[in-house]
PDB file of N, H, CA, C and O in Angstrom:
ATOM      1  N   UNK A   1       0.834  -1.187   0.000  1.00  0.00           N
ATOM      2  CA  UNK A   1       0.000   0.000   0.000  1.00  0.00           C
ATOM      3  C   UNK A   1       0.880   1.252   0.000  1.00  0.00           C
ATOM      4  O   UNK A   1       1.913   1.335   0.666  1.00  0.00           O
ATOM      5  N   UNK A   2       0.382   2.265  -0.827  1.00  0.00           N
ATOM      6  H   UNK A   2      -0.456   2.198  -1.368  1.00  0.00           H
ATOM      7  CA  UNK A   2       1.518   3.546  -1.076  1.00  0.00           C
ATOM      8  C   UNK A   2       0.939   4.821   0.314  1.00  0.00           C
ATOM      9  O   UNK A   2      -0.176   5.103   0.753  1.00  0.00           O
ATOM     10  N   UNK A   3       1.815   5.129   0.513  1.00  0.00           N
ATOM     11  H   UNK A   3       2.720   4.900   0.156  1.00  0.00           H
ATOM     12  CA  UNK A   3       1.925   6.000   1.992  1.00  0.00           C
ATOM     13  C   UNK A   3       1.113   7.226   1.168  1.00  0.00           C
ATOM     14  O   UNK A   3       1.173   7.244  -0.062  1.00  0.00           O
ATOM     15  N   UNK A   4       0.418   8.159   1.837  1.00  0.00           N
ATOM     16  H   UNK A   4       0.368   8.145   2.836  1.00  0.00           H
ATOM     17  CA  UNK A   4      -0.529   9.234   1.318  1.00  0.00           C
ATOM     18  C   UNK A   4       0.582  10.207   1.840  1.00  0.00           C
ATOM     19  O   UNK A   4       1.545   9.832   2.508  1.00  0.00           O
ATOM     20  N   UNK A   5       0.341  11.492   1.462  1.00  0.00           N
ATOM     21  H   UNK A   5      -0.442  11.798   0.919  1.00  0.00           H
ATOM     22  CA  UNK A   5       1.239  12.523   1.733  1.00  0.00           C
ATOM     23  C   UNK A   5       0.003  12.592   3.212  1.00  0.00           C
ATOM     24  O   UNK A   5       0.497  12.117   4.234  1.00  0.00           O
ATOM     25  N   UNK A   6      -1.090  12.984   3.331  1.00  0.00           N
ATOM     26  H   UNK A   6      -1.491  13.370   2.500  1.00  0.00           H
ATOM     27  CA  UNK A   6      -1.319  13.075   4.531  1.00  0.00           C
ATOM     28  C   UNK A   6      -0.943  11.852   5.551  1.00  0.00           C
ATOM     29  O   UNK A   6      -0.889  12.198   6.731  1.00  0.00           O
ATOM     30  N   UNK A   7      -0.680  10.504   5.284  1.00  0.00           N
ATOM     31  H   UNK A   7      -0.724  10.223   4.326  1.00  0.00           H
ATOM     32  CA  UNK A   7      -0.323  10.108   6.078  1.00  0.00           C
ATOM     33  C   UNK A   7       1.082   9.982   6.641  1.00  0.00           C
ATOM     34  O   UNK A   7       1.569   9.375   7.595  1.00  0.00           O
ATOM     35  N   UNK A   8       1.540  10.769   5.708  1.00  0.00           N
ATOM     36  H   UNK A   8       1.144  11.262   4.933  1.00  0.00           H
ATOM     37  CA  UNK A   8       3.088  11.130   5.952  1.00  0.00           C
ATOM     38  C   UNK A   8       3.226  12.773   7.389  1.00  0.00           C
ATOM     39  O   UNK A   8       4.178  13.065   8.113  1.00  0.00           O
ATOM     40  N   UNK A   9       2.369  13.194   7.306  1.00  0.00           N
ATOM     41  H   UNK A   9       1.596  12.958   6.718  1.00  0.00           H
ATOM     42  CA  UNK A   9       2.436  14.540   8.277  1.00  0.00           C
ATOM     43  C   UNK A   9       2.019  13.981   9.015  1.00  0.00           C
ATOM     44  O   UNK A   9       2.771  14.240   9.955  1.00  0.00           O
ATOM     45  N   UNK A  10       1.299  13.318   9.379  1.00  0.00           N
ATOM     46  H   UNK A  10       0.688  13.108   8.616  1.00  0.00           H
ATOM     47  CA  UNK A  10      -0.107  13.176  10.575  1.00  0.00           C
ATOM     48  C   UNK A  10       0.956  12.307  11.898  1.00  0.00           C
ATOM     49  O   UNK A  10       0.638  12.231  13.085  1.00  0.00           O
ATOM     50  N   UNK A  11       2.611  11.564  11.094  1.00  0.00           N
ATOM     51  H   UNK A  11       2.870  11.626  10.130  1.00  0.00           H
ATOM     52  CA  UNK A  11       2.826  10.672  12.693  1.00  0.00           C
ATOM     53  C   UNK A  11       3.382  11.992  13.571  1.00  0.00           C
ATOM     54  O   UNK A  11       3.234  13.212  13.499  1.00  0.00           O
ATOM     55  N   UNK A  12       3.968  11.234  14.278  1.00  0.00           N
ATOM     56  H   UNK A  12       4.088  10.243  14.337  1.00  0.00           H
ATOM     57  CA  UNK A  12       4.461  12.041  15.558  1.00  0.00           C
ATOM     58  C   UNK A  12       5.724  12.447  15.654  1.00  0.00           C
ATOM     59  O   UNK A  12       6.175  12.308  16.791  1.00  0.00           O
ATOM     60  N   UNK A  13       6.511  12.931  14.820  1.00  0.00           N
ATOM     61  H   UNK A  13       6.145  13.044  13.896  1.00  0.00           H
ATOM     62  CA  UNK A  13       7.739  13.421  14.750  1.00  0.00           C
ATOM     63  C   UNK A  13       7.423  14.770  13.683  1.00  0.00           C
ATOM     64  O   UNK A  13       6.412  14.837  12.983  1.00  0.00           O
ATOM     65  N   UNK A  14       8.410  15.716  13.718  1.00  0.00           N
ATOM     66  H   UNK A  14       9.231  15.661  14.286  1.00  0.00           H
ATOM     67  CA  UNK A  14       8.935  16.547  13.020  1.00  0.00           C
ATOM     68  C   UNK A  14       8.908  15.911  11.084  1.00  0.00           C
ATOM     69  O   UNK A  14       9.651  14.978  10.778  1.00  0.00           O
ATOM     70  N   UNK A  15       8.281  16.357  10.352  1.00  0.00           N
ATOM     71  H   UNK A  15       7.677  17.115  10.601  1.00  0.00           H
ATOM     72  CA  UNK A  15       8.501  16.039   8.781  1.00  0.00           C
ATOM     73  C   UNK A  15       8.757  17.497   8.104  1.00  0.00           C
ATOM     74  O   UNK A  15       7.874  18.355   8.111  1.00  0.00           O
ATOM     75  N   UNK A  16      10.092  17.716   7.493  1.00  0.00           N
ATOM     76  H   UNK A  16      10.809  17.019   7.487  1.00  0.00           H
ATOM     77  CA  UNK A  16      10.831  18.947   6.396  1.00  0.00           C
ATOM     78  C   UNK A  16       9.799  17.608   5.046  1.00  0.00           C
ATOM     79  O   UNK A  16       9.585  16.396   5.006  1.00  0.00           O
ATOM     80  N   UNK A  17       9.495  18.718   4.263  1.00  0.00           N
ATOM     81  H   UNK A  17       9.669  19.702   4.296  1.00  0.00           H
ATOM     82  CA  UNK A  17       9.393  18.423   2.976  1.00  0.00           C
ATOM     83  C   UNK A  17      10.418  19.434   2.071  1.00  0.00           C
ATOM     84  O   UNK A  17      10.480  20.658   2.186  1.00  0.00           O
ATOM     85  N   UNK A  18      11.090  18.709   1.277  1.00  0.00           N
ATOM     86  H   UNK A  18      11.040  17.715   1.184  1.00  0.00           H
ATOM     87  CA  UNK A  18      12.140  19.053   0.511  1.00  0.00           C
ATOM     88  C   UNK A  18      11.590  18.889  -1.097  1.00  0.00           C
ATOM     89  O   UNK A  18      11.500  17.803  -1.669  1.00  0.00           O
ATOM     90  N   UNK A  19      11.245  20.198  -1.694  1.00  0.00           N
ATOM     91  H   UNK A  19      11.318  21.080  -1.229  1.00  0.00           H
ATOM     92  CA  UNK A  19      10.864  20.000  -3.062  1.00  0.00           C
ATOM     93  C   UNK A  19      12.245  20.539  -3.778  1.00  0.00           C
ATOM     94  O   UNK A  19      12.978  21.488  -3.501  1.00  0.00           O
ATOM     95  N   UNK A  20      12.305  19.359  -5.002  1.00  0.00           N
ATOM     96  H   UNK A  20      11.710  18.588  -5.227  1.00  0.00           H
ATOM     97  CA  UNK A  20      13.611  18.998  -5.707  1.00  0.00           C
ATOM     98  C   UNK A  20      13.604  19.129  -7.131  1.00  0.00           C
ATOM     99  O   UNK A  20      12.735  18.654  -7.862  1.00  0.00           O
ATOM    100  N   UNK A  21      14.345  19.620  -7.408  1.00  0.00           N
ATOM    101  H   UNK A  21      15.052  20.006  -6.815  1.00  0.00           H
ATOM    102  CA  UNK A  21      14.347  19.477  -8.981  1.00  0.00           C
ATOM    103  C   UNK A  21      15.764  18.918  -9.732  1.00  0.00           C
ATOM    104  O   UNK A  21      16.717  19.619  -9.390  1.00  0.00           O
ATOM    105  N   UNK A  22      15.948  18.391 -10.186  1.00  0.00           N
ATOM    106  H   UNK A  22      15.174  17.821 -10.464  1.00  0.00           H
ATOM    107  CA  UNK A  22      17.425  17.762 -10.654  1.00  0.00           C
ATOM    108  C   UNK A  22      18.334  19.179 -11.658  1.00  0.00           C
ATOM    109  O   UNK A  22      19.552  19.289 -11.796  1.00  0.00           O
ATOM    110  N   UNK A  23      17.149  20.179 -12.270  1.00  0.00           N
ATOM    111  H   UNK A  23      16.159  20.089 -12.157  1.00  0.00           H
ATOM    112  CA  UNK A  23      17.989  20.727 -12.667  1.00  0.00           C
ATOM    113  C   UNK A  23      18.482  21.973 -11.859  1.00  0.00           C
ATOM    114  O   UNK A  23      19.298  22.733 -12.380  1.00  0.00           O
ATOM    115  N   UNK A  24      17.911  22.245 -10.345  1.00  0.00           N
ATOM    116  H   UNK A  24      17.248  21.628  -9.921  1.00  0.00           H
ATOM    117  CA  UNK A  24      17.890  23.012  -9.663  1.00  0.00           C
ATOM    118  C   UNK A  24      19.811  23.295  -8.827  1.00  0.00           C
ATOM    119  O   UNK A  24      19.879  22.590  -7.820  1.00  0.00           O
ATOM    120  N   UNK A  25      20.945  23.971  -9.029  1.00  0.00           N
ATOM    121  H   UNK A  25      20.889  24.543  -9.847  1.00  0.00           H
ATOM    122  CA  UNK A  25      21.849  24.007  -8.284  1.00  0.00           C
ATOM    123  C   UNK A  25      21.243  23.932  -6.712  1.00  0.00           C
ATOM    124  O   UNK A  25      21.521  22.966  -6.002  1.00  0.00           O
ATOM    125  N   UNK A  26      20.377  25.052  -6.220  1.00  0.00           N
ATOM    126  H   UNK A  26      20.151  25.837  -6.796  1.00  0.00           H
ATOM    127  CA  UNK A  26      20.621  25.695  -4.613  1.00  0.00           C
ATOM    128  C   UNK A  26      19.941  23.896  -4.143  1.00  0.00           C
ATOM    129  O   UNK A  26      20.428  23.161  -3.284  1.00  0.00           O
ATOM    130  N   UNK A  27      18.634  23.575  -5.094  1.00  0.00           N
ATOM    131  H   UNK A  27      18.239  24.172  -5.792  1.00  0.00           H
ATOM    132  CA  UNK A  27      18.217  22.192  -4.716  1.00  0.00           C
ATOM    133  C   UNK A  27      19.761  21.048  -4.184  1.00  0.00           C
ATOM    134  O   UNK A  27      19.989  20.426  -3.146  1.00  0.00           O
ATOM    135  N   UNK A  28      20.420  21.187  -5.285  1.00  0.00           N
ATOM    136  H   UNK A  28      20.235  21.693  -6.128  1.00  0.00           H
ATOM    137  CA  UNK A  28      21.584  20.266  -5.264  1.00  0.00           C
ATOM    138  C   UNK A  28      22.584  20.500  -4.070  1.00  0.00           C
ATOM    139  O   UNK A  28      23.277  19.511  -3.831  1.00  0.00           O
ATOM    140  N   UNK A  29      22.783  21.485  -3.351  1.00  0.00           N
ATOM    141  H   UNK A  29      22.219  22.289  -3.546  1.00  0.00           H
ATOM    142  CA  UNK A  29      23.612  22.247  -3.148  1.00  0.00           C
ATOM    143  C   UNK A  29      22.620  22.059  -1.083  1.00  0.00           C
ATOM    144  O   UNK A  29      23.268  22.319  -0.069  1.00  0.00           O
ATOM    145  N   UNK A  30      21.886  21.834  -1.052  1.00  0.00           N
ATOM    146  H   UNK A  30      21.359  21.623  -1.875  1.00  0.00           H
ATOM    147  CA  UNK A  30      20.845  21.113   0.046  1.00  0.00           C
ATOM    148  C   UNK A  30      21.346  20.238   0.317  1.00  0.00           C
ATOM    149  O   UNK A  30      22.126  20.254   1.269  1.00  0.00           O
ATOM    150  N   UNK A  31      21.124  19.172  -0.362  1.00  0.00           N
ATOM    151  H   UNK A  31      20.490  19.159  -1.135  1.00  0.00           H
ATOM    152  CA  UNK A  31      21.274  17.823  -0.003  1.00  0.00           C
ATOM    153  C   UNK A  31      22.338  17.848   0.735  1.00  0.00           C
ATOM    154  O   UNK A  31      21.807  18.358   1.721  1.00  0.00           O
ATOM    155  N   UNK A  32      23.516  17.690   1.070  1.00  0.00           N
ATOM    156  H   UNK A  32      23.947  17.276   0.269  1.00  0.00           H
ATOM    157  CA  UNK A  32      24.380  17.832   2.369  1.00  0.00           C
ATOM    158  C   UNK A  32      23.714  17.942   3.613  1.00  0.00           C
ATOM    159  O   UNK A  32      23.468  17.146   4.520  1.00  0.00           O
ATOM    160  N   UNK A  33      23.477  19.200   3.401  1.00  0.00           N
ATOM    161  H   UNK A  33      23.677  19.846   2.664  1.00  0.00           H
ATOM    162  CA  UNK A  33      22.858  19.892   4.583  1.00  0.00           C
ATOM    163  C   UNK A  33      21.593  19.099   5.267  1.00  0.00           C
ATOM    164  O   UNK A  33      21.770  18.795   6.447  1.00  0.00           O
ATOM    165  N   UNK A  34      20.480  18.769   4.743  1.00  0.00           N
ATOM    166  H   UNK A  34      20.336  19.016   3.785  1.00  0.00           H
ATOM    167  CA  UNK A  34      19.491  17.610   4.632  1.00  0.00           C
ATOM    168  C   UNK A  34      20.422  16.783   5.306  1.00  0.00           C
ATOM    169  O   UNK A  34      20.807  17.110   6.429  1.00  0.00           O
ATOM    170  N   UNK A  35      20.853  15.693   4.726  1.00  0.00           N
ATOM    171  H   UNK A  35      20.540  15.427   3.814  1.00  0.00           H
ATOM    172  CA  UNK A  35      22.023  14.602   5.183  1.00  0.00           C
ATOM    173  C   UNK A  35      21.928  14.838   6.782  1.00  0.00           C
ATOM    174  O   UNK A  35      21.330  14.247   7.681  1.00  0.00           O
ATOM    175  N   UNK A  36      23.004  16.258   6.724  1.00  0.00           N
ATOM    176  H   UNK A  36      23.489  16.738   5.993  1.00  0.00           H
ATOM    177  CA  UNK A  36      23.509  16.210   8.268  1.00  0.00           C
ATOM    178  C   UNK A  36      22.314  16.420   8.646  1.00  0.00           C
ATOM    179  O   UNK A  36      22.032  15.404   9.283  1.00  0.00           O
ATOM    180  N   UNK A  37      21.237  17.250   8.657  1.00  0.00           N
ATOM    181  H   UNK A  37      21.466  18.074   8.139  1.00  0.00           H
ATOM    182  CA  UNK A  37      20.242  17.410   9.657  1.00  0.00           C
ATOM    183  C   UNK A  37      19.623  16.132  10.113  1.00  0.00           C
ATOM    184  O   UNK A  37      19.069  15.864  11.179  1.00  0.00           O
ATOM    185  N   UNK A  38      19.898  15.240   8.813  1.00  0.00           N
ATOM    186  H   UNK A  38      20.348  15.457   7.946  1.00  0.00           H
ATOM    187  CA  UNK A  38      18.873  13.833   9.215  1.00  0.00           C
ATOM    188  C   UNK A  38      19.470  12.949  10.418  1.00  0.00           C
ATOM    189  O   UNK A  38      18.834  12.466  11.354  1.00  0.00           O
ATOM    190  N   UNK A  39      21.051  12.842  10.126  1.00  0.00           N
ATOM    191  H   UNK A  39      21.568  13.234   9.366  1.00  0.00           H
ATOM    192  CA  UNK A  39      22.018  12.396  11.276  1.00  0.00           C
ATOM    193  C   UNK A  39      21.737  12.916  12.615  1.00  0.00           C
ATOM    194  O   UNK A  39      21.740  12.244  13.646  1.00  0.00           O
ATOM    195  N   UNK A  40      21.479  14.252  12.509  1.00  0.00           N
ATOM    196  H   UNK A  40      21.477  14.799  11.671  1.00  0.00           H
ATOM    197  CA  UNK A  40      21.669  14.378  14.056  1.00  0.00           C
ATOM    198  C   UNK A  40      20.401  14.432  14.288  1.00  0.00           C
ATOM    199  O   UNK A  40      20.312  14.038  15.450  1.00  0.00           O
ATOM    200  N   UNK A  41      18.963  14.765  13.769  1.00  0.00           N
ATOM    201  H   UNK A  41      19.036  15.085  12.824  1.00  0.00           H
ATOM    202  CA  UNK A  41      17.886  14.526  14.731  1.00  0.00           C
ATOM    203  C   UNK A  41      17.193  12.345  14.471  1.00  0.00           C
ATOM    204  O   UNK A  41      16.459  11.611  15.132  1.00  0.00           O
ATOM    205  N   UNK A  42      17.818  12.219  13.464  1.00  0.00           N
ATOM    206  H   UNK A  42      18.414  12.815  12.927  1.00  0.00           H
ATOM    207  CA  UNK A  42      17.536  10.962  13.418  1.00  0.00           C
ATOM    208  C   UNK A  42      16.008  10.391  13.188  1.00  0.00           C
ATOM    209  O   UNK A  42      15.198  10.660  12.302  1.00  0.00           O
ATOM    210  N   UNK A  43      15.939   9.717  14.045  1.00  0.00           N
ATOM    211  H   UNK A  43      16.598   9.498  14.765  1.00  0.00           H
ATOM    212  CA  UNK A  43      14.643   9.473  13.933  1.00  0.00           C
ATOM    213  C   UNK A  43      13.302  10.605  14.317  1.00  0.00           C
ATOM    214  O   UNK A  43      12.118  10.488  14.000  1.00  0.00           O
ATOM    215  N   UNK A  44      13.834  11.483  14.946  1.00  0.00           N
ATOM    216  H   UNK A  44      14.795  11.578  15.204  1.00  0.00           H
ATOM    217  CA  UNK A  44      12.656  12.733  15.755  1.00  0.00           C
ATOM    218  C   UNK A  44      12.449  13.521  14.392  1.00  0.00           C
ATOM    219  O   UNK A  44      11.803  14.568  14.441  1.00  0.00           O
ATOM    220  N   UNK A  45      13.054  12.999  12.951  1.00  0.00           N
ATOM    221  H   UNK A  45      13.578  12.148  12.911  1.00  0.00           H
ATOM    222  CA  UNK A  45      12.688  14.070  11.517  1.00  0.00           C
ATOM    223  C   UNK A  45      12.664  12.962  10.683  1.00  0.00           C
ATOM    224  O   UNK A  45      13.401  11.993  10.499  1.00  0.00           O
ATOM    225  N   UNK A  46      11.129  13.554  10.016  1.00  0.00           N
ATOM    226  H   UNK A  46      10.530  14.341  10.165  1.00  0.00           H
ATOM    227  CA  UNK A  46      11.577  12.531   8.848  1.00  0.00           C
ATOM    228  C   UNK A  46      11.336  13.652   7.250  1.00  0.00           C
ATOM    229  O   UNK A  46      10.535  14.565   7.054  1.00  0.00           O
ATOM    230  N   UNK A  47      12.334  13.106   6.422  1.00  0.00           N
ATOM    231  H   UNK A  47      12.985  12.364   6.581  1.00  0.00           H
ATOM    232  CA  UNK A  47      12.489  14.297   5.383  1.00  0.00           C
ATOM    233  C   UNK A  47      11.710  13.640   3.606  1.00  0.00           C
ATOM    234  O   UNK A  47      12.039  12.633   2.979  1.00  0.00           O
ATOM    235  N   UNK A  48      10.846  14.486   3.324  1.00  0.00           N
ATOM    236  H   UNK A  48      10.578  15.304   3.833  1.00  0.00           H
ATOM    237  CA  UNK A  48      10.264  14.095   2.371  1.00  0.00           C
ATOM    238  C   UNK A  48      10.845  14.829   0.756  1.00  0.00           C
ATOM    239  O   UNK A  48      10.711  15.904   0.170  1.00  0.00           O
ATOM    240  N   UNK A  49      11.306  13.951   0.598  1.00  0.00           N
ATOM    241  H   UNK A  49      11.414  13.079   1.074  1.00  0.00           H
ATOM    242  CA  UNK A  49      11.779  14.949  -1.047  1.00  0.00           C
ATOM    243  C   UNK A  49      10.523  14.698  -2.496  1.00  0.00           C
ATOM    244  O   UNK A  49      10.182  13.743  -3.194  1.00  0.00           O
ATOM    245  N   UNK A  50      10.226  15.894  -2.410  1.00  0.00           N
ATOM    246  H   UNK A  50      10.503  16.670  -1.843  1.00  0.00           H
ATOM    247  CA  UNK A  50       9.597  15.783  -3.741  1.00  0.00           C
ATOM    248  C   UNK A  50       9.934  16.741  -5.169  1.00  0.00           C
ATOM    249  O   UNK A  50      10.069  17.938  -5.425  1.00  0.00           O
ATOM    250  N   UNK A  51       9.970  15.661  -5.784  1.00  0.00           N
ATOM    251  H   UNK A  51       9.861  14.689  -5.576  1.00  0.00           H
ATOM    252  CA  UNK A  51      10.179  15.864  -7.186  1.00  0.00           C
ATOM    253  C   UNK A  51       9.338  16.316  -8.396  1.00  0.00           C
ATOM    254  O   UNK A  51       9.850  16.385  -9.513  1.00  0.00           O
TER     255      UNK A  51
END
């Protein structure tokens, strides 16, 4: 079964949605940053990239 975007907000942690574009630099130029944020809050974030 495919996860709904509302059922993606609704759990109980922190969710960043990250809209992406491949031809986007500053998009490209995120992802690091994303990365580390995901490391250090871990599981308390969950990060949604959309394309």
């Amino acid at each position: 079964m495919m996860e709904t975007f509302n059922d993606a907000i609704s759990e109980d942690r922190l969710v960043l949605v990250d809209f992406f574009a491949t031809w986007c630099q500053p998009c490209k130029m995120m992802h690091p940053v994303l990365e580390q944020l995901k490391k250090e809050l871990g599981d308390k974030l969950r990060i949604l990239s959309l394309q």
